[in-house]
DOKE-916179 format. One record per residue (C-alpha): y, z, x. Coordinates in nm, 4 decimals. Example, Ala and Ser with C-alpha at 12.3 -4.5 7.8 and 13.67 -1.06 7.14 Angstrom:
REM residues 2
DOGU  -0.4500  0.7800  1.2300
DOGU  -0.1060  0.7140  1.3670
//
This chain:
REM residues 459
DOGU  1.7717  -1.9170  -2.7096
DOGU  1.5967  -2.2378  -2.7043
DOGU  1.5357  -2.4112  -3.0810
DOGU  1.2336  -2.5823  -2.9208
DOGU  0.8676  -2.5021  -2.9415
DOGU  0.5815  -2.6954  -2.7941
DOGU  0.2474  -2.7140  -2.8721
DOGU  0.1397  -2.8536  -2.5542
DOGU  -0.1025  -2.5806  -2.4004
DOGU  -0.3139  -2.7576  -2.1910
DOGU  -0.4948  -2.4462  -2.0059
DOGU  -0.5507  -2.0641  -2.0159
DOGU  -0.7041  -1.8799  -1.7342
DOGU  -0.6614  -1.5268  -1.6539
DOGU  -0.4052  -1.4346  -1.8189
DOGU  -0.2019  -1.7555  -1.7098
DOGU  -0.1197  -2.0475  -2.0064
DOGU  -0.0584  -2.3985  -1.8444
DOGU  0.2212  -2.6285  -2.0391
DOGU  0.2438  -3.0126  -2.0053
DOGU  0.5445  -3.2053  -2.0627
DOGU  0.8504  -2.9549  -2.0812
DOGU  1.0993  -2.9992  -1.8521
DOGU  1.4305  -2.8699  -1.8191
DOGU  1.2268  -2.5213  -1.8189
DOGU  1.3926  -2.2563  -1.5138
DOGU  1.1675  -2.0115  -1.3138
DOGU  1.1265  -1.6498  -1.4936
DOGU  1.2596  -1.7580  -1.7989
DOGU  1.1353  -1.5043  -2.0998
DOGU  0.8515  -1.6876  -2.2904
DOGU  0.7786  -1.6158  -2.6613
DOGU  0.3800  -1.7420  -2.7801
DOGU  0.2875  -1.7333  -3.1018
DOGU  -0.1039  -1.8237  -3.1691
DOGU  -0.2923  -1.9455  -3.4356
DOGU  -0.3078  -1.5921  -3.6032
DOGU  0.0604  -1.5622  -3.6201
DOGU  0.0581  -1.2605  -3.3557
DOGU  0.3344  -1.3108  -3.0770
DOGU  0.2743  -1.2708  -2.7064
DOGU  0.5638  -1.2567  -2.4531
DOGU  0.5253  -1.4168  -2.1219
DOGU  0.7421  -1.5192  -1.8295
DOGU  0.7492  -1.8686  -1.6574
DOGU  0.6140  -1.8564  -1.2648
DOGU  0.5792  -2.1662  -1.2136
DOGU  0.8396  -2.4798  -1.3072
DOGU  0.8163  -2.8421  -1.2780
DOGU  0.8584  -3.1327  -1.5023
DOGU  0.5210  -3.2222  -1.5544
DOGU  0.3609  -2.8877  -1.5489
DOGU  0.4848  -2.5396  -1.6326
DOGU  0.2617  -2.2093  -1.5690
DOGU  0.3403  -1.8584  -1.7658
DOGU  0.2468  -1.5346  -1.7304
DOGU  0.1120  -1.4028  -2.0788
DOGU  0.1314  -1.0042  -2.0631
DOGU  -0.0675  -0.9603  -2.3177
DOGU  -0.3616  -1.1817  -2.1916
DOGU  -0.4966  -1.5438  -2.3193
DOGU  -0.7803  -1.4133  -2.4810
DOGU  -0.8809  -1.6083  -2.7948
DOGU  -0.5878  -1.7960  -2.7764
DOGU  -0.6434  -2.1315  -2.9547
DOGU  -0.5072  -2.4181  -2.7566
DOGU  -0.4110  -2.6429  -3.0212
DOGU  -0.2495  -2.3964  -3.2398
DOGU  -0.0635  -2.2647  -3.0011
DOGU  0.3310  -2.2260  -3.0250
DOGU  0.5576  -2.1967  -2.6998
DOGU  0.9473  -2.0882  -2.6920
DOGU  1.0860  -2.0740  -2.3925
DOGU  1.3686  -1.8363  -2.4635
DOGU  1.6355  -1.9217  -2.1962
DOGU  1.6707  -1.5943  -2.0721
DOGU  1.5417  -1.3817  -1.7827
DOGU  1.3172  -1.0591  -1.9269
DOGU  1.5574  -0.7892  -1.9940
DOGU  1.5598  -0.4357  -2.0699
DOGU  1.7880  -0.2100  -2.3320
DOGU  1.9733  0.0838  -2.1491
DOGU  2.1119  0.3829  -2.2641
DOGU  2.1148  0.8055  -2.2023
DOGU  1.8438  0.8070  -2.4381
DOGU  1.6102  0.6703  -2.2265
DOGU  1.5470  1.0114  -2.0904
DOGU  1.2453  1.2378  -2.3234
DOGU  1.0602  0.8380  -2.4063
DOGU  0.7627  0.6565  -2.3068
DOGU  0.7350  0.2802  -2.3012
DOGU  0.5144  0.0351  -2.2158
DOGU  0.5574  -0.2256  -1.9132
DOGU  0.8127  -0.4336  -2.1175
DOGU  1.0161  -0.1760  -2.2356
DOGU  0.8503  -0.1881  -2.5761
DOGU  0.8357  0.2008  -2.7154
DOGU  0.4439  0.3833  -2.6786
DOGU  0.5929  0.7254  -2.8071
DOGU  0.5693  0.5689  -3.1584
DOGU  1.0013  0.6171  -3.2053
DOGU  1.1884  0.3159  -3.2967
DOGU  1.2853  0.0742  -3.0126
DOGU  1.6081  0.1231  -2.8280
DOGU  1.9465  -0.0473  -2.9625
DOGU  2.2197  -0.0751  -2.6855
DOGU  2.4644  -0.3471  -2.5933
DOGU  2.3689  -0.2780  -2.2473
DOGU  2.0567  -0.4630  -2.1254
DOGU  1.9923  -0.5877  -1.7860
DOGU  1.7374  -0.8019  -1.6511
DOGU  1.4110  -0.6310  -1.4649
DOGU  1.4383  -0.8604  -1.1593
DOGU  1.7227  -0.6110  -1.0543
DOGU  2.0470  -0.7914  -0.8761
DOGU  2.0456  -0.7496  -0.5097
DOGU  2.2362  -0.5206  -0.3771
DOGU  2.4789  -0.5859  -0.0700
DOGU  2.3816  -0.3977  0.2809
DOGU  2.6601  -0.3206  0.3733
DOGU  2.7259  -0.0921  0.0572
DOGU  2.4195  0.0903  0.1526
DOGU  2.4953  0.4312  0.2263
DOGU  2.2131  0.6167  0.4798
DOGU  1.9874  0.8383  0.3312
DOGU  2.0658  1.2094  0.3584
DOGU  2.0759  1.5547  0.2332
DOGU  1.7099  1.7596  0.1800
DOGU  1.5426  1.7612  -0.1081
DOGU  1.3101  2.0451  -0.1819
DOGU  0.9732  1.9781  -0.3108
DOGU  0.8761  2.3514  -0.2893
DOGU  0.5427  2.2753  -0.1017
DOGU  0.5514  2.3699  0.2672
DOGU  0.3654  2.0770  0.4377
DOGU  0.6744  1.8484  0.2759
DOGU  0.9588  2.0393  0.3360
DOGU  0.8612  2.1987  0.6662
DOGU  0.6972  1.9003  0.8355
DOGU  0.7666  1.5679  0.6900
DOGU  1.1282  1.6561  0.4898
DOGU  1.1689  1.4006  0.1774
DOGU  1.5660  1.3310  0.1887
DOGU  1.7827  1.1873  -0.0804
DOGU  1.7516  0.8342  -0.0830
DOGU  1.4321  0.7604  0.0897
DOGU  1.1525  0.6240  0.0199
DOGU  0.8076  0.8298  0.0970
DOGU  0.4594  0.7382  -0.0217
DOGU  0.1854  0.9285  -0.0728
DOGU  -0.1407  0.8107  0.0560
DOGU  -0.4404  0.9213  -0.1178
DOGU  -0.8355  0.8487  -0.2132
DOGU  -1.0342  0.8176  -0.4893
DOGU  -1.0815  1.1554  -0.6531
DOGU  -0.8193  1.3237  -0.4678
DOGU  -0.5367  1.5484  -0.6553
DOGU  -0.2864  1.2822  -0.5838
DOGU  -0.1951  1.3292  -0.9743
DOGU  -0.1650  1.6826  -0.9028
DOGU  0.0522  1.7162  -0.6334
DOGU  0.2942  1.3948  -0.7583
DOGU  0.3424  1.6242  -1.1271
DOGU  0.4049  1.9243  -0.8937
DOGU  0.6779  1.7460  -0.7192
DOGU  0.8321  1.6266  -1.0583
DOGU  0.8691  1.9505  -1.1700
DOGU  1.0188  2.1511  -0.8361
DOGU  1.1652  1.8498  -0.6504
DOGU  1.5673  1.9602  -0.6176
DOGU  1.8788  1.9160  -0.3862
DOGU  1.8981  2.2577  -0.1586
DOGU  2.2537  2.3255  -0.2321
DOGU  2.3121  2.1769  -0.5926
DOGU  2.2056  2.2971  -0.9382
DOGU  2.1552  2.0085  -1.1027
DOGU  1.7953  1.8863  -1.1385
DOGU  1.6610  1.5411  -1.0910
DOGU  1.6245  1.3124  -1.3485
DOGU  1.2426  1.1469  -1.3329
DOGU  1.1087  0.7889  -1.3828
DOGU  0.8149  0.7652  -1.3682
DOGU  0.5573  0.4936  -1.3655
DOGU  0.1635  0.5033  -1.4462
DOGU  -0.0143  0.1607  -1.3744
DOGU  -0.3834  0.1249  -1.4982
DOGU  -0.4424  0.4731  -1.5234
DOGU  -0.6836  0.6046  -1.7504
DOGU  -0.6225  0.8247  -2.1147
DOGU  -0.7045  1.1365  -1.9363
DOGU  -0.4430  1.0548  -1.6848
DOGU  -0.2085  1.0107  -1.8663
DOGU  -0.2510  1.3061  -2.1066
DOGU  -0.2612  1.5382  -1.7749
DOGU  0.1421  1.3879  -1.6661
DOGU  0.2522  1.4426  -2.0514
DOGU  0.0843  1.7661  -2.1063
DOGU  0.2613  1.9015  -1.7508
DOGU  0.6062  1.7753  -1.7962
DOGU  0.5844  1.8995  -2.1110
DOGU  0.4905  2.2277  -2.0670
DOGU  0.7158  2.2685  -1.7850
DOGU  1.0271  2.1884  -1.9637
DOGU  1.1012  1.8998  -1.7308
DOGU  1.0132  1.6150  -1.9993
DOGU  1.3338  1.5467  -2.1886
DOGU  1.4750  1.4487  -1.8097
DOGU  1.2050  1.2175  -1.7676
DOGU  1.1280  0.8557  -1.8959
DOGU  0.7789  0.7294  -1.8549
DOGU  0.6686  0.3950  -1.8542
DOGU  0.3009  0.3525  -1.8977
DOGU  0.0085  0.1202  -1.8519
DOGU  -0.3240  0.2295  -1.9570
DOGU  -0.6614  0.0784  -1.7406
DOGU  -0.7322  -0.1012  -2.0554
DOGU  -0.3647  -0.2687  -2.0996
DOGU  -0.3475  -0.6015  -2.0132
DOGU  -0.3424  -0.5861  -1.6208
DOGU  -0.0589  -0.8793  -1.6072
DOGU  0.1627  -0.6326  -1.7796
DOGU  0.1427  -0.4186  -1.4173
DOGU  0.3042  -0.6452  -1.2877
DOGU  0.6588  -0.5987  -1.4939
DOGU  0.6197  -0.2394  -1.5334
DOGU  0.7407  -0.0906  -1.1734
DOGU  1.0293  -0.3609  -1.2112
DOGU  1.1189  -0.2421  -1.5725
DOGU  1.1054  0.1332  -1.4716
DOGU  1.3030  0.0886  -1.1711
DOGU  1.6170  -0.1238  -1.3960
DOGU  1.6291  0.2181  -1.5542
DOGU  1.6300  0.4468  -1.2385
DOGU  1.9083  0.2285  -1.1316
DOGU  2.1026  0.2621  -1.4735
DOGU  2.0514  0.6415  -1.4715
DOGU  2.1380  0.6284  -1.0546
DOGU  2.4441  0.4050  -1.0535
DOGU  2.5753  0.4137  -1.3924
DOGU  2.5316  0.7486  -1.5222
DOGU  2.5399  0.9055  -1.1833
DOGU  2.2929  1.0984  -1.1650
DOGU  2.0120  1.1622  -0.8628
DOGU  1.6750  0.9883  -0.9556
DOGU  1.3457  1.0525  -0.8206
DOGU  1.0600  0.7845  -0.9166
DOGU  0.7210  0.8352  -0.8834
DOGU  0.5015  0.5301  -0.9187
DOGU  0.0948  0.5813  -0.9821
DOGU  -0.0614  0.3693  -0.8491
DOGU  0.0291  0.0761  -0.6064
DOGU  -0.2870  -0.0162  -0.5734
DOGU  -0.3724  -0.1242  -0.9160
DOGU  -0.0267  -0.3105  -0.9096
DOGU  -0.1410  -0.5153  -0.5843
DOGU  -0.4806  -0.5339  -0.7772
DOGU  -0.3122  -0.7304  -1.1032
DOGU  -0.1283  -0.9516  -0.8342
DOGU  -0.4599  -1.0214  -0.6860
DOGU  -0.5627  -1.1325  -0.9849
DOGU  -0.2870  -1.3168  -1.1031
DOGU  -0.2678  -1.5153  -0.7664
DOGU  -0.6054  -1.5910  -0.7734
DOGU  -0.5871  -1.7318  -1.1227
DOGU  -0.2802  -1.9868  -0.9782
DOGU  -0.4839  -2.1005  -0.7386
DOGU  -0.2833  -1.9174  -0.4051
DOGU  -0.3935  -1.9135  -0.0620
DOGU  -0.5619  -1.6373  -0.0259
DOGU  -0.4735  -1.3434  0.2726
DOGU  -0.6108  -1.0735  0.3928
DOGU  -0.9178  -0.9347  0.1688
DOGU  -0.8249  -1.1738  -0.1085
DOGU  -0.4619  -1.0884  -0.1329
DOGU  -0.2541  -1.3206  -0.1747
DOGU  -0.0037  -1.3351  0.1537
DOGU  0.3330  -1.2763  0.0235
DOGU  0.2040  -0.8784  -0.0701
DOGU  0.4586  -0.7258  0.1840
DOGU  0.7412  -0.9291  0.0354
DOGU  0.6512  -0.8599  -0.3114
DOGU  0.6192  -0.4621  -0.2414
DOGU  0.9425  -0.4609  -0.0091
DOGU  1.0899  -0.6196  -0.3567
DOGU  0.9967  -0.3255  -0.5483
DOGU  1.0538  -0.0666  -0.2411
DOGU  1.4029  -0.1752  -0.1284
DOGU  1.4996  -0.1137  -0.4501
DOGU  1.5813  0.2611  -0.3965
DOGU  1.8322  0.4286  -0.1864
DOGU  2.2213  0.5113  -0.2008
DOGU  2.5475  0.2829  -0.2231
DOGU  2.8859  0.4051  -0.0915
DOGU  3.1461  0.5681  -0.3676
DOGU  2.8730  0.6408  -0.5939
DOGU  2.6895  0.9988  -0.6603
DOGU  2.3591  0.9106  -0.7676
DOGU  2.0501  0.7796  -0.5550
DOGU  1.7301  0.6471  -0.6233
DOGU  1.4361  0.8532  -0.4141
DOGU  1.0969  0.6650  -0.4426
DOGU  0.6845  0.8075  -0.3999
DOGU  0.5080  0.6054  -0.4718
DOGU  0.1118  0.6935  -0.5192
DOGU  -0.1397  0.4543  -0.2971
DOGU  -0.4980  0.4703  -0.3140
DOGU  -0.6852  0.3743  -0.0476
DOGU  -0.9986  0.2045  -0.1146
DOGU  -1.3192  0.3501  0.0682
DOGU  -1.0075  0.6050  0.2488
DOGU  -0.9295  0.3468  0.4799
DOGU  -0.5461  0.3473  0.5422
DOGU  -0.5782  -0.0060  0.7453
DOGU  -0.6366  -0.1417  0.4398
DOGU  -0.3943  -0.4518  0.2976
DOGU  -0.2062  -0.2434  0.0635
DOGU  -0.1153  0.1248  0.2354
DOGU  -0.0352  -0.0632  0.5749
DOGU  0.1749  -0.2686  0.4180
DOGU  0.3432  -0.0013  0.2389
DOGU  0.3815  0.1606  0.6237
DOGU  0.6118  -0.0724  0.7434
DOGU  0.8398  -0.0752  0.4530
DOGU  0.8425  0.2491  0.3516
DOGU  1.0320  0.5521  0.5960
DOGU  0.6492  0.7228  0.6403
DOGU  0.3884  0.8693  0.4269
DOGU  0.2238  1.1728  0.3219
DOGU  -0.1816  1.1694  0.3775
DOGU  -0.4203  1.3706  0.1413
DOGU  -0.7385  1.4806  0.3433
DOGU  -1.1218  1.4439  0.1695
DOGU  -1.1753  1.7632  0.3896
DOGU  -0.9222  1.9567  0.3268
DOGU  -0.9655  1.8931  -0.0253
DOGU  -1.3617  1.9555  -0.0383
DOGU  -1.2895  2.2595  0.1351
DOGU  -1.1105  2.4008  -0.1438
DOGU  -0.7440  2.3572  -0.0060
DOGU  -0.4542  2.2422  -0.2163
DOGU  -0.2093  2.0372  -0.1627
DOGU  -0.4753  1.9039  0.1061
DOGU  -0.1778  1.7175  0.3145
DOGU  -0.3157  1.5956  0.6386
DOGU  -0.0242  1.6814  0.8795
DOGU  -0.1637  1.4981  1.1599
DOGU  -0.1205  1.1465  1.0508
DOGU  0.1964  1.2099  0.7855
DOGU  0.5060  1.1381  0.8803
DOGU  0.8936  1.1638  0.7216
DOGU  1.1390  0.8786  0.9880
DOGU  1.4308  1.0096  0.8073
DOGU  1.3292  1.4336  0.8154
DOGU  1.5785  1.4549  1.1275
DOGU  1.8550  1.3190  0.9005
DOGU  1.8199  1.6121  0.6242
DOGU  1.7504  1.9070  0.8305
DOGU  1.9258  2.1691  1.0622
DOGU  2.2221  2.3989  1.0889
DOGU  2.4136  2.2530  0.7787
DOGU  2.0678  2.1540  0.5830
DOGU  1.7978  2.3282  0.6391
DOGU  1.7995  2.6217  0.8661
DOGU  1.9371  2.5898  1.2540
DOGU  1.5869  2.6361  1.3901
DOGU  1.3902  2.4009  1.1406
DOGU  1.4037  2.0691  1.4042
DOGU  1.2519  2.2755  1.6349
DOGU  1.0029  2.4911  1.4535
DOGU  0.8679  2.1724  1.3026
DOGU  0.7867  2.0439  1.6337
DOGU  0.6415  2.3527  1.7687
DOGU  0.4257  2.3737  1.4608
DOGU  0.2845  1.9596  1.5529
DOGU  0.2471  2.1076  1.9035
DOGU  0.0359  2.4064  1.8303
DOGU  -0.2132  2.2421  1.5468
DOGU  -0.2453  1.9404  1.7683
DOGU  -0.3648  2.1393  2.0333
DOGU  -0.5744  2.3209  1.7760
DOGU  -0.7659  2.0311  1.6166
DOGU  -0.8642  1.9407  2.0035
DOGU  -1.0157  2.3229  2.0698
DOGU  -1.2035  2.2500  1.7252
DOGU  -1.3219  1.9655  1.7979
DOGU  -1.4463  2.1571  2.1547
DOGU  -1.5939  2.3956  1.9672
DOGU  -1.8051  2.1777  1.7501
DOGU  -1.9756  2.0202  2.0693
DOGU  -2.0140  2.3026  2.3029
DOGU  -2.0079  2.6307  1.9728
DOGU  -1.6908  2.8565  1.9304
DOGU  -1.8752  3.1079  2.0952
DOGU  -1.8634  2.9419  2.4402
DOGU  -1.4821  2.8832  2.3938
DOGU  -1.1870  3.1112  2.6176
DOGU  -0.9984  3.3666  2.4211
DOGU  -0.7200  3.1238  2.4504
DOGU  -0.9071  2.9008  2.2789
DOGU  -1.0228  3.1240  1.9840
DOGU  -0.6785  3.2408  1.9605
DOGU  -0.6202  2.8138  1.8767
DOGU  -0.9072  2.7910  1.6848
DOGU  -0.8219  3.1111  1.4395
DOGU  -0.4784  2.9589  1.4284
DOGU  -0.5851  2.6152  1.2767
DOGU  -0.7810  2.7973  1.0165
DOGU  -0.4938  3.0243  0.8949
DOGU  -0.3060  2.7340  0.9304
DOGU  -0.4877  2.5253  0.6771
DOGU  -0.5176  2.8055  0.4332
DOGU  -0.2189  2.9372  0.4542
DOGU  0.0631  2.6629  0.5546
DOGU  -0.0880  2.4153  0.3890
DOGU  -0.3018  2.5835  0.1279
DOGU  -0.0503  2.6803  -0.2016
DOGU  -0.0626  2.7361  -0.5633
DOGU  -0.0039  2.4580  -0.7669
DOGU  0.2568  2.6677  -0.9443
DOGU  0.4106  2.7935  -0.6257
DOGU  0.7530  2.6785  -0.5303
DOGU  0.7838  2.7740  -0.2002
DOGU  1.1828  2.8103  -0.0967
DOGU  1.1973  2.6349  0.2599
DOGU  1.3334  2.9435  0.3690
DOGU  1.0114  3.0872  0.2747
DOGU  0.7854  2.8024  0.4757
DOGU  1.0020  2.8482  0.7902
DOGU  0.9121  3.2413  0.7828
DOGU  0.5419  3.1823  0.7263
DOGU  0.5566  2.9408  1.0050
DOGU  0.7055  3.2013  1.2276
DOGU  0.4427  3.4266  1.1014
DOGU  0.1526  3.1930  1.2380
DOGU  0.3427  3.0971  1.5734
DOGU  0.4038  3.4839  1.6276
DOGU  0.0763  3.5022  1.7163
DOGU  0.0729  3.3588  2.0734
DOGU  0.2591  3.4803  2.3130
DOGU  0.6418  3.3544  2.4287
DOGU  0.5632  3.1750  2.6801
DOGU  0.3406  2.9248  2.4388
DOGU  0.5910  2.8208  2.2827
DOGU  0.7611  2.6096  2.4757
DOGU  0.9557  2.3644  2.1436
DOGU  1.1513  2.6790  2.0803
DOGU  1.4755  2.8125  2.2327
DOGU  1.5710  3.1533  2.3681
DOGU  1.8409  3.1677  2.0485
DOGU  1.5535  3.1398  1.7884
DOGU  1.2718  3.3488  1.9588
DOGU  1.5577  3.5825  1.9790
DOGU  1.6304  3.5526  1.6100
DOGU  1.2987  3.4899  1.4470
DOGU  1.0325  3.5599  1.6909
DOGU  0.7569  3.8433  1.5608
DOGU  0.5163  3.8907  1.8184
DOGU  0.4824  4.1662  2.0655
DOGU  0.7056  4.1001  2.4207
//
């Protein structure tokens, strides 16, 4: 740790405090600021250079007086103490306690920038994890290891369905449970009650740690907190073992803050204001899940994305497409017709489902019941749309026979309790149920071996 302070703030803009004449300073070094009250800030360099050097307060510049301000630059990158305990607390984007417990003491810290990890020791993602909701499991499989967000809009039970997932996300053929990290950024008190109040009362809370930023936190601190959460998945993942699922709420308020921040140090703006190295600094955060060869546990990532005005060209969600192995997409109609989880089928999508289903998975007939399910409701949505230009009555009995199907689809494949935790033996048989209903000859994704097996119709 650095003896020296300076008093030589020349500027503070948005949450951004501009040094002169400090060199020998390195890029994300851990800042300590102490103002003219006494109170200490902590901030992180992002910019170095001899004559100039920029940090990152996290707690803002607000009424910071210039002249009385003290700077130590702490020779050190922003770090994070480890342990077991970790599991049953809540902390704040810097790994400061909010639960109001004492701090954590452990010899083990690591820094929040994560080290890189080698490609080659990547192991591919397998093995099915079971979410207990049907659209999921059936039709866009999560597997251990991957990486699958959830795209959502304002006022949509995106909250909802992520706390469902904590609680009945688990490996088919294993007891053991997942442990959770999960990550709030900028959501509001309510929000954040609702995650604590449901982990709690479902038991699952002293195998979760929660890191938290409230809307009316500093904003700058978003920016830390997905990096200091995910230094503990990979503690609990590759040092303890154990299988990790995060869930991070929401990515859009993170690429919001970096918005911010990057228009405060004067970047070149991108597309809709952003600055233009977004992807890199999400595939920083994303790539940070996964598996590594001769080691059990695995970090599994959803992250939560909001889409502003439900438009999922938008900066942030398409980005999040091409780094990211799919997405699952929450419907406004669905949802304001009453149906929950209101998963859009049509445009979600799991790359790695054919990696964690089948024979020695799933079931042997899953692969192809999935597809014959796509097949069938695709076919469906085109007869409905049919029907709402020409009236259902004027449609073939073929056609009704599609249309009927969609509906029972939607309420009953996709439609679930919130409490339910569907077995995905249990979502293959319903699906059966609804395919039952056209004749053999329909369905064409399916072999002679499962119609044989499964098949309920009438011959």
């Amino acid at each position: 740790m650095s003896i020296k302070e300076y008093r030589t703030a020349a500027e503070a803009r948005g949450g951004l405090l501009v040094l002169k004449d400090t060199p020998g300073v390195a890029f994300s070094d851990r800042v300590r600021i102490t103002d003219h009250t006494g109170a200490v800030r902590n901030g992180q360099v992002i910019r170095a250079a001899d004559d100039e050097v920029m940090v990152l307060v996290f707690e803002g510049t607000d009424d910071l007086d210039l002249t009385e301000t003290w700077v130590r630059f702490l020779d050190e990158p922003m770090e994070i103490a480890l342990s077991p305990e970790l599991l049953g607390r809540e902390f704040n984007g810097l790994g400061a306690p909010r639960d109001g417990r004492p701090p954590m003491l452990s010899s083990i810290r690591r820094a929040i920038a994560g080290s890189a990890i080698n490609p080659a020791a990547r192991t591919y993602p397998r093995e099915f994890i079971q979410t207990g909701i049907s659209t999921i499991d059936g039709l866009n499989s999560l597997v251990r290891g991957q990486k699958l967000p959830i795209f959502s809009g304002s006022g949509l039970p995106h909250n909802r369905l992520a706390a469902q997932i904590v609680r009945q996300a688990r490996l088919k053929n294993e007891d053991t449970s997942f442990s959770v990290v999960f990550a709030a950024m900028g959501v509001s008190y309510a929000d954040a009650r609702f995650f604590r109040e449901e982990l709690a009362s479902s038991g699952v809370l002293r195998n979760v740690v929660m890191f938290i930023n409230l809307a009316d936190d500093p904003p700058v601190e978003r920016l830390l907190l997905p990096r200091t959460a995910l230094t503990a998945a990979e503690y609990l993942a590759f040092d303890l073992d154990r299988h990790v699922l995060v869930v991070m709420t929401d990515m859009t308020y993170y690429a919001e803050a970096l918005r911010e921040v990057s228009t405060a140090k004067g970047d070149v703006p991108a597309r809709k204001g952003y600055p233009g190295y977004l992807y890199s600094d999400l595939a920083e955060i994303y790539e940070r899940c996964g598996r590594i060869h001769e080691r059990h546990g695995s970090i599994t990532m959803m992250p939560v994305v909001s889409m502003p005005s439900d438009d999922i060209t938008h900066p942030i969600p398409d980005l999040t497409g091409y780094i990211t192995e799919g997405q699952i997409v929450l419907s406004r109609d669905l949802h304001n017709r009453g149906i929950y989880p209101p998963v859009h089928v049509s445009p979600s999508l799991s790359r790695l489902m054919k990696d964690g289903i089948g024979k020695d998975d799933t079931r042997e007939d899953h692969p192809r019941v999935a597809a014959q399910l796509y097949a069938l409701y695709a076919r469906a949505q085109e007869t409905r749309n049919l029907a709402s230009i020409i009236g259902a009555d004027e449609l073939s009995e073929r056609d009704r026979r599609y249309l009927q199907f969609a509906d029972d689809f939607d309420e009953r494949f996709v439609g679930q309790g919130e409490d339910e935790d569907r077995s995905i033996e249990a979502t293959l048989n319903l699906a059966w149920d609804l395919m039952s209903r056209f004749p053999r000859e329909a369905l064409t994704r399916l072999s002679e071996t499962d119609l044989a097996k499964y098949y309920q119709g009438e011959d």
